[in-house]
ZADONU-965657 format. One line per field, with one value per residue: x, y, z of N, C-alpha, C in turn; residue number from 1; residue in one letter. Coordinates in Angstrom, 2 decimals. Example, Ala and Ser with C-alpha at 12.3 -4.5 7.8 and 13.67 -1.06 7.14 Angstrom:
! ZADONU-965657
neast 13.19 / 12.85
nnorth -5.69 / -2.25
nup 7.80 / 7.08
caeast 12.30 / 13.67
canorth -4.50 / -1.06
caup 7.80 / 7.14
ceast 13.20 / 12.90
cnorth -3.30 / 0.03
cup 7.80 / 7.87
torlum 1 / 2
vodren A / S
//
This chain:
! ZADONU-965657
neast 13.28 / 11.21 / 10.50 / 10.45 / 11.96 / 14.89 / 15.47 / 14.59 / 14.89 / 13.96 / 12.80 / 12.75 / 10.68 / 7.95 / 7.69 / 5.19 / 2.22 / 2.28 / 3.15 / 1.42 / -1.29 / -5.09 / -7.29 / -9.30 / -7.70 / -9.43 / -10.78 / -11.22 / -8.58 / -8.66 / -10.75 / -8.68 / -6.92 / -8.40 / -8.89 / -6.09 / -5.57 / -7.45 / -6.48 / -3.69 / -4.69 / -3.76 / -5.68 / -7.74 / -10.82 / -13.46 / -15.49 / -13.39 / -11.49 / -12.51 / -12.60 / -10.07 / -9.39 / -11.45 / -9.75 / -7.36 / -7.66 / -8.53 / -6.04 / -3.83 / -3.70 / -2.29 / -3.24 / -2.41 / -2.39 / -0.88 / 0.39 / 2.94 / 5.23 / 5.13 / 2.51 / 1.45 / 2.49 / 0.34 / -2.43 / -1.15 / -0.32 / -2.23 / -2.75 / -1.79 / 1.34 / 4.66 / 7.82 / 9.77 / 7.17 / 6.02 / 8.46 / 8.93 / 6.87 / 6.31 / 9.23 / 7.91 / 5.68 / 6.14 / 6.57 / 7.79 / 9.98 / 10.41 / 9.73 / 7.13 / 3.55 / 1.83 / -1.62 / -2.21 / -0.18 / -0.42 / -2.92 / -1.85 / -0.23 / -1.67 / -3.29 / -1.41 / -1.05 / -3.24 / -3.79 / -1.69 / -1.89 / -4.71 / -5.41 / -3.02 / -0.75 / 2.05 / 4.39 / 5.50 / 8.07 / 8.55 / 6.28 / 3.17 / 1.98 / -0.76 / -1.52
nnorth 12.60 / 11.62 / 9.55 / 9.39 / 7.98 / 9.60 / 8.98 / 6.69 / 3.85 / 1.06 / -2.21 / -3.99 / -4.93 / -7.21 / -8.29 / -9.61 / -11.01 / -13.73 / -17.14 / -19.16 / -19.12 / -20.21 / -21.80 / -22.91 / -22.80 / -21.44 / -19.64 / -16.21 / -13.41 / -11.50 / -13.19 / -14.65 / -13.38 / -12.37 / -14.51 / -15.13 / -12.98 / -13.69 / -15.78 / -14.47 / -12.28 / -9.55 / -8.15 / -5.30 / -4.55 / -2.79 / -0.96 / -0.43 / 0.38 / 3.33 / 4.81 / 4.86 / 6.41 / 9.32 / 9.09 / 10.18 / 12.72 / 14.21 / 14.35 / 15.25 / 17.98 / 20.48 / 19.92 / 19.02 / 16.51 / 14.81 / 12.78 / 14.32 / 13.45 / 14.97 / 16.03 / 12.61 / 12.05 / 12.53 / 11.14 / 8.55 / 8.58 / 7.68 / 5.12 / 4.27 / 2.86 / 1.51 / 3.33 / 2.07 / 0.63 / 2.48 / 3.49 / 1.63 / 1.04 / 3.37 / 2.85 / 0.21 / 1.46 / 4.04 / 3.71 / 4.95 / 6.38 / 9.13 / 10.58 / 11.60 / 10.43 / 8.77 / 8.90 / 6.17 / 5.26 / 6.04 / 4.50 / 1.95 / 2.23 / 3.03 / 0.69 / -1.09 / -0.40 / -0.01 / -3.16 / -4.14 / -2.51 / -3.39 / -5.83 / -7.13 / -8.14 / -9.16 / -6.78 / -7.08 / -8.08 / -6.91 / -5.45 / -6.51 / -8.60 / -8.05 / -5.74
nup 16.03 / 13.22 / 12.48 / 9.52 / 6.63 / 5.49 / 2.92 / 0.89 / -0.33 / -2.29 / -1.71 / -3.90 / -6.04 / -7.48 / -10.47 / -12.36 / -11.34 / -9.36 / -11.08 / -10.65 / -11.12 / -10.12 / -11.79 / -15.14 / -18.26 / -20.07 / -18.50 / -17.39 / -17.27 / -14.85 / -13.22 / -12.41 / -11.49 / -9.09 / -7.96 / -7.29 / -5.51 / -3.51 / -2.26 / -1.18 / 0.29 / 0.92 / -1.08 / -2.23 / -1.35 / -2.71 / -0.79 / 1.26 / -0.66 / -1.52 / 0.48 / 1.17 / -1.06 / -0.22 / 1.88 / 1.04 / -0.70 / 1.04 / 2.67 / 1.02 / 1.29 / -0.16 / -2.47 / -4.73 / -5.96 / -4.90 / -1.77 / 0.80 / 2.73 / 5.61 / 5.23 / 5.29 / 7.27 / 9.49 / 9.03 / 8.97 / 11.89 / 12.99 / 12.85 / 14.77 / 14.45 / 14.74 / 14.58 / 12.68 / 11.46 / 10.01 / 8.82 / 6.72 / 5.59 / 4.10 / 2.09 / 0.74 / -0.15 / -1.70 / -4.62 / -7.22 / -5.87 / -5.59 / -2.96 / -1.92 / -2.54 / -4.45 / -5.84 / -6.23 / -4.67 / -2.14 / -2.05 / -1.69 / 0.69 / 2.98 / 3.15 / 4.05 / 6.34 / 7.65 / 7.77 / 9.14 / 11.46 / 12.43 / 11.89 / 12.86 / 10.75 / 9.55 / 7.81 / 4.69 / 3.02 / 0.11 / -1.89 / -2.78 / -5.19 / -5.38 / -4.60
caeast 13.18 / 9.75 / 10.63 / 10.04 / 13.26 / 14.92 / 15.51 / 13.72 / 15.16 / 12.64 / 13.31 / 12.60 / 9.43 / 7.43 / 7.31 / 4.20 / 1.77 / 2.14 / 2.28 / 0.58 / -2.74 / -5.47 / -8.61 / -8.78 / -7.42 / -10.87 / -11.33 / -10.82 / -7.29 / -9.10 / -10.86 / -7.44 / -6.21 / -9.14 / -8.57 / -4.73 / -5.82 / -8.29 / -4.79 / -2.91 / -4.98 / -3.59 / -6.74 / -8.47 / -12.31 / -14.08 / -15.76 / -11.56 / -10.97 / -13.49 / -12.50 / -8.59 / -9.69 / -11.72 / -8.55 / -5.93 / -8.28 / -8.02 / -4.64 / -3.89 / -3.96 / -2.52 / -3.94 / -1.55 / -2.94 / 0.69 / 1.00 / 4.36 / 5.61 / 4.45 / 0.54 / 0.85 / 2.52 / -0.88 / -2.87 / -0.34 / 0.00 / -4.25 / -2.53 / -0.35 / 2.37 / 5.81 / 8.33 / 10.04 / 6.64 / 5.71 / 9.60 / 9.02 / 5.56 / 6.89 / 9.68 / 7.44 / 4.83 / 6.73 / 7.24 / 8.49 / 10.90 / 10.14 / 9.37 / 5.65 / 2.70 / 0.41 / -2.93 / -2.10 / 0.94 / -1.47 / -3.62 / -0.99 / 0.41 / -2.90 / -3.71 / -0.54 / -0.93 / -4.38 / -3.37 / -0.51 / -2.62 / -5.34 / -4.99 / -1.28 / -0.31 / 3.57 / 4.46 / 6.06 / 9.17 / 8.36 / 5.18 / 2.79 / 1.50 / -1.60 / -1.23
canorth 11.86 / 11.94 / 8.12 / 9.45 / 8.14 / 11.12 / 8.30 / 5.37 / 2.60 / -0.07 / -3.64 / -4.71 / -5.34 / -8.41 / -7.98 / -10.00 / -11.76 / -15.47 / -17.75 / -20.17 / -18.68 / -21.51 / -21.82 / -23.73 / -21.74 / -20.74 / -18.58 / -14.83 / -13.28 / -11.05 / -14.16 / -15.85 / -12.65 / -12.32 / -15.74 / -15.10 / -11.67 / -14.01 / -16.74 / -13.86 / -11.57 / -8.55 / -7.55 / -3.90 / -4.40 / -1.83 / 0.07 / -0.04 / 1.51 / 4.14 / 4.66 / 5.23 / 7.64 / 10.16 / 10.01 / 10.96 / 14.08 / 15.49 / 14.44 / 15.94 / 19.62 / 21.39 / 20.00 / 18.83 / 15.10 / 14.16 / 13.08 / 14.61 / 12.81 / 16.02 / 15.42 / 11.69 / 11.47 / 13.03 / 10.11 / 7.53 / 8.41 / 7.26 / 3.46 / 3.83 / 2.11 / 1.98 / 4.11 / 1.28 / 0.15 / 3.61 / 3.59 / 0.48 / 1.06 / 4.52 / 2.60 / -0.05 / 2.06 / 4.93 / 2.93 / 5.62 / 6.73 / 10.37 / 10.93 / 11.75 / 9.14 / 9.14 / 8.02 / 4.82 / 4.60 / 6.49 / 3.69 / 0.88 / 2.56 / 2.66 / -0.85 / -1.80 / 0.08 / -0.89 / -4.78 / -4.01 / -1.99 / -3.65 / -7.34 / -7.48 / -8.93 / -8.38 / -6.31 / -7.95 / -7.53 / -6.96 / -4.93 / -8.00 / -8.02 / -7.26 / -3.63
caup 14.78 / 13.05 / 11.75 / 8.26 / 6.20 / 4.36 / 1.42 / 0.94 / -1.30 / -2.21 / -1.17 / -4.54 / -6.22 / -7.92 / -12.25 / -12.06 / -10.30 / -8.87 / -12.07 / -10.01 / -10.94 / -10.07 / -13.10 / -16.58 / -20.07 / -20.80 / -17.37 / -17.81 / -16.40 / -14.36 / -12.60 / -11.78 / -10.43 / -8.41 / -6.89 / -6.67 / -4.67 / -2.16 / -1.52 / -0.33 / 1.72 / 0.00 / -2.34 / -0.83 / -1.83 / -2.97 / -0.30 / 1.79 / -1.66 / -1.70 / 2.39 / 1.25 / -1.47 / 0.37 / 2.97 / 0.17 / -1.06 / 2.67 / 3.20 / 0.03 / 1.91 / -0.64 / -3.93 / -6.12 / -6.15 / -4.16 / -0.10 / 0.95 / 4.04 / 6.82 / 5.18 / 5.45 / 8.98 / 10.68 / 8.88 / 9.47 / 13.54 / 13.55 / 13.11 / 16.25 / 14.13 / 15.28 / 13.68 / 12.20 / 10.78 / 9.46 / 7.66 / 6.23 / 4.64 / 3.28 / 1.73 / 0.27 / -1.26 / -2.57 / -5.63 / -7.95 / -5.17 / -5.11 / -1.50 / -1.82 / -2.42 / -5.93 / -4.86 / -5.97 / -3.48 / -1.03 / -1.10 / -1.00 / 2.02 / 3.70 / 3.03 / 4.46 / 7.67 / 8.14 / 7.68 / 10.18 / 12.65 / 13.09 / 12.01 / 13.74 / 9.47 / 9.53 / 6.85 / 3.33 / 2.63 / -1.01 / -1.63 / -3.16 / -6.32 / -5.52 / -4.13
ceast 11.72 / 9.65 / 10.07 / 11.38 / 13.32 / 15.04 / 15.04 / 13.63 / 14.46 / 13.63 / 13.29 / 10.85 / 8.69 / 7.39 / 6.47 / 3.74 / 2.28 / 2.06 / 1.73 / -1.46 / -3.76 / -6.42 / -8.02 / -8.19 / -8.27 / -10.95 / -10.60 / -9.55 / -8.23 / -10.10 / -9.44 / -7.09 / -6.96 / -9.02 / -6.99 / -4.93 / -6.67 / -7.31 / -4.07 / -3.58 / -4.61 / -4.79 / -7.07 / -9.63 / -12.86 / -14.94 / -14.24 / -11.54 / -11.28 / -13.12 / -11.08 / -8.75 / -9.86 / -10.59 / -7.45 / -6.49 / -8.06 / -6.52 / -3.81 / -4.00 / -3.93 / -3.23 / -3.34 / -1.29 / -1.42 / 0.30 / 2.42 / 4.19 / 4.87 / 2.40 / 0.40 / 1.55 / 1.06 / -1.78 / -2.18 / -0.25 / -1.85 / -3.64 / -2.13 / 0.62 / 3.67 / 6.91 / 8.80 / 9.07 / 6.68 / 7.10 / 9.46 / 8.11 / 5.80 / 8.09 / 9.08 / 6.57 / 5.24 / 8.03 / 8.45 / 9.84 / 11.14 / 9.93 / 8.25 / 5.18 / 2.04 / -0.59 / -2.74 / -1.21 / 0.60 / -2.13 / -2.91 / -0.42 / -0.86 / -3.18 / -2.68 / -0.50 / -2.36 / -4.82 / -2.42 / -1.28 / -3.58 / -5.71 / -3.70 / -0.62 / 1.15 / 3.66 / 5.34 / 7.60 / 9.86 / 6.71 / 4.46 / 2.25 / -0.28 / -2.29 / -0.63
cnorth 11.54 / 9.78 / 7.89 / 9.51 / 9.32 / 10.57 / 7.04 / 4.23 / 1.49 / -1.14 / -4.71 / -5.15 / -6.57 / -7.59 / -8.34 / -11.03 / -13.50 / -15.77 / -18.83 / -19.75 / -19.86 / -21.31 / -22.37 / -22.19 / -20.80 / -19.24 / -17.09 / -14.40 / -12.70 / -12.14 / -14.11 / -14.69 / -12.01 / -13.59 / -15.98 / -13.95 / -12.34 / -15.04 / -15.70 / -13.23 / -10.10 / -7.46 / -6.80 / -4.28 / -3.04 / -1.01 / 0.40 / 1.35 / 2.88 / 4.97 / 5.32 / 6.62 / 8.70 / 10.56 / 10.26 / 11.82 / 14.98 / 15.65 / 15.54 / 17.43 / 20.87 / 21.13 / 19.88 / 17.60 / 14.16 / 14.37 / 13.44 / 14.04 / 13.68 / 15.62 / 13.82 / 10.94 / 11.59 / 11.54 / 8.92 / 7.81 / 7.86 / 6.20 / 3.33 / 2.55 / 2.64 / 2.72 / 3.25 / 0.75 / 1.16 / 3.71 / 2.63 / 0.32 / 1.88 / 3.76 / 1.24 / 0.59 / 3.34 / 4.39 / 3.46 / 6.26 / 8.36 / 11.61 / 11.27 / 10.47 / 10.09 / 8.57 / 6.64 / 4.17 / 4.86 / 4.98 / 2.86 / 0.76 / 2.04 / 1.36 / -1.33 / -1.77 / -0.16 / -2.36 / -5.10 / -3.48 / -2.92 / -4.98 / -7.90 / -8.40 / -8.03 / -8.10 / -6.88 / -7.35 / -6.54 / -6.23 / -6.45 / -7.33 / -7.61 / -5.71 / -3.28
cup 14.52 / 12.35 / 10.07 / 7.73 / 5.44 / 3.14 / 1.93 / -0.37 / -0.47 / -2.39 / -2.66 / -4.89 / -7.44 / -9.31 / -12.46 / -10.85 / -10.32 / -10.36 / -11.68 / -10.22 / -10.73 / -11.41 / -14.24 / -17.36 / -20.36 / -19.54 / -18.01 / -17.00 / -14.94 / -13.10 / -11.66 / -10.95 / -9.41 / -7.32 / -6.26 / -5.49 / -3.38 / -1.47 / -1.19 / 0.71 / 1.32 / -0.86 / -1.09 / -1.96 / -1.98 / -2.23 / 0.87 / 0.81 / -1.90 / -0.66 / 1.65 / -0.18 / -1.25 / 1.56 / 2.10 / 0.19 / 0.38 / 2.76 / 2.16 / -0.30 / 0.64 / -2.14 / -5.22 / -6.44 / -5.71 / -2.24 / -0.05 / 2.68 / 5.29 / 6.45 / 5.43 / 6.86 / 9.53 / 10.44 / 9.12 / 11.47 / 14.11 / 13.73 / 14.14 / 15.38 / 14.95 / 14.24 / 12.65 / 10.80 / 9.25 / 8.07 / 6.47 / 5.04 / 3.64 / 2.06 / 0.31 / -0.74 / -1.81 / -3.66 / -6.72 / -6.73 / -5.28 / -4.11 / -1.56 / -2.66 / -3.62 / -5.11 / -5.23 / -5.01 / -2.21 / -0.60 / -0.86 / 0.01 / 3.16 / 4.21 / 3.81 / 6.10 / 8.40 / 8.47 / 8.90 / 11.83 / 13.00 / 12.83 / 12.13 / 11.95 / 9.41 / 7.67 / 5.45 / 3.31 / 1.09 / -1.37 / -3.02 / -4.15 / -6.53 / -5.18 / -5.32
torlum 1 / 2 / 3 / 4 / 5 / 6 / 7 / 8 / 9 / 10 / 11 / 12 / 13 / 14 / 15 / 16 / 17 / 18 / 19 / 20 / 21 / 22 / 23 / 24 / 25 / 26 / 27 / 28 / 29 / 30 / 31 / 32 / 33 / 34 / 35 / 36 / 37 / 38 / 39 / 40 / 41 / 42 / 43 / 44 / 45 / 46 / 47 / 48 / 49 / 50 / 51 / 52 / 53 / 54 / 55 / 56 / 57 / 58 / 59 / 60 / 61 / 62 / 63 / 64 / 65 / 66 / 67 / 68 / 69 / 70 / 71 / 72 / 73 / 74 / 75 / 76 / 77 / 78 / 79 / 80 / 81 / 82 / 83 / 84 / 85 / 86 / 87 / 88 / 89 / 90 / 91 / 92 / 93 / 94 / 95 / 96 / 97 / 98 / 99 / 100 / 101 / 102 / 103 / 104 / 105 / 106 / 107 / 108 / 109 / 110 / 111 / 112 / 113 / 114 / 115 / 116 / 117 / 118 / 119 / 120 / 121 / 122 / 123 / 124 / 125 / 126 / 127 / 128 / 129 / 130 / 131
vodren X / X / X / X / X / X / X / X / X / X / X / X / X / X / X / X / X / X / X / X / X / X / X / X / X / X / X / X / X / X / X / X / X / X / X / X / X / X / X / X / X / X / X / X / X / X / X / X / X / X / X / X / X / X / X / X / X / X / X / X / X / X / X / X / X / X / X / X / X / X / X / X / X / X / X / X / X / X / X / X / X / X / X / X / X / X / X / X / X / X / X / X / X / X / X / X / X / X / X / X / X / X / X / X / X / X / X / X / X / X / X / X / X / X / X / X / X / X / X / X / X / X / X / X / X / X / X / X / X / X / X
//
């Protein structure tokens, strides 16, 4: 068992962000959801982002701007996740439910498994609204 589900129904996902945003009226959205993105822990900064880019384009073997599960096991077995995790993340960030990753579900995966790997952050049950 490669711990890659053969289907992967999502747990459910957030319609928007927190309406707890903190800042007055006047502040810009983009602010608030900058300060809602530093209360979770969630936000990928911009050189992560840059970092999870250049590893879709490789992973990305054959070139048809899609991970399919076999290209994004090899990068997923660098985390040493457990299979469990690995199912879990797949299930989270393959939003459209397709079985392959867009680069945007590329990087949400990433992010998740890099948060999991190497700051032990148990994984959401719910992919957060800022991924």
């Amino acid at each position: 068992a490669s711990g890659w589900p053969s289907e992967s129904p999502a747990t459910g996902f957030p319609s928007s962000p927190a309406s707890s945003a903190r800042g007055s009226p006047q502040q810009p959205m983009l602010q608030q959801e900058q300060m809602l993105a530093q209360d979770t822990g969630w936000a990928i900064d911009a050189e992560r982002l840059e970092r999870y880019k250049a590893v879709f384009e490789r992973a990305d073997e054959d070139e048809d701007g899609y991970v399919l599960p076999n290209e994004a096991q090899a990068v997923l077995a660098r985390a040493s996740l457990s299979q469990e995790d690995v199912a879990q993340i797949w299930a989270l960030s393959d939003v459209d439910q397709d079985g392959r990753w867009s680069l945007g579900e590329f990087i949400c995966a990433m992010h998740l498994a890099y948060l999991r790997s190497k700051q032990g952050v148990e994984l959401p049950p719910q992919l957060p609204p800022d991924l």
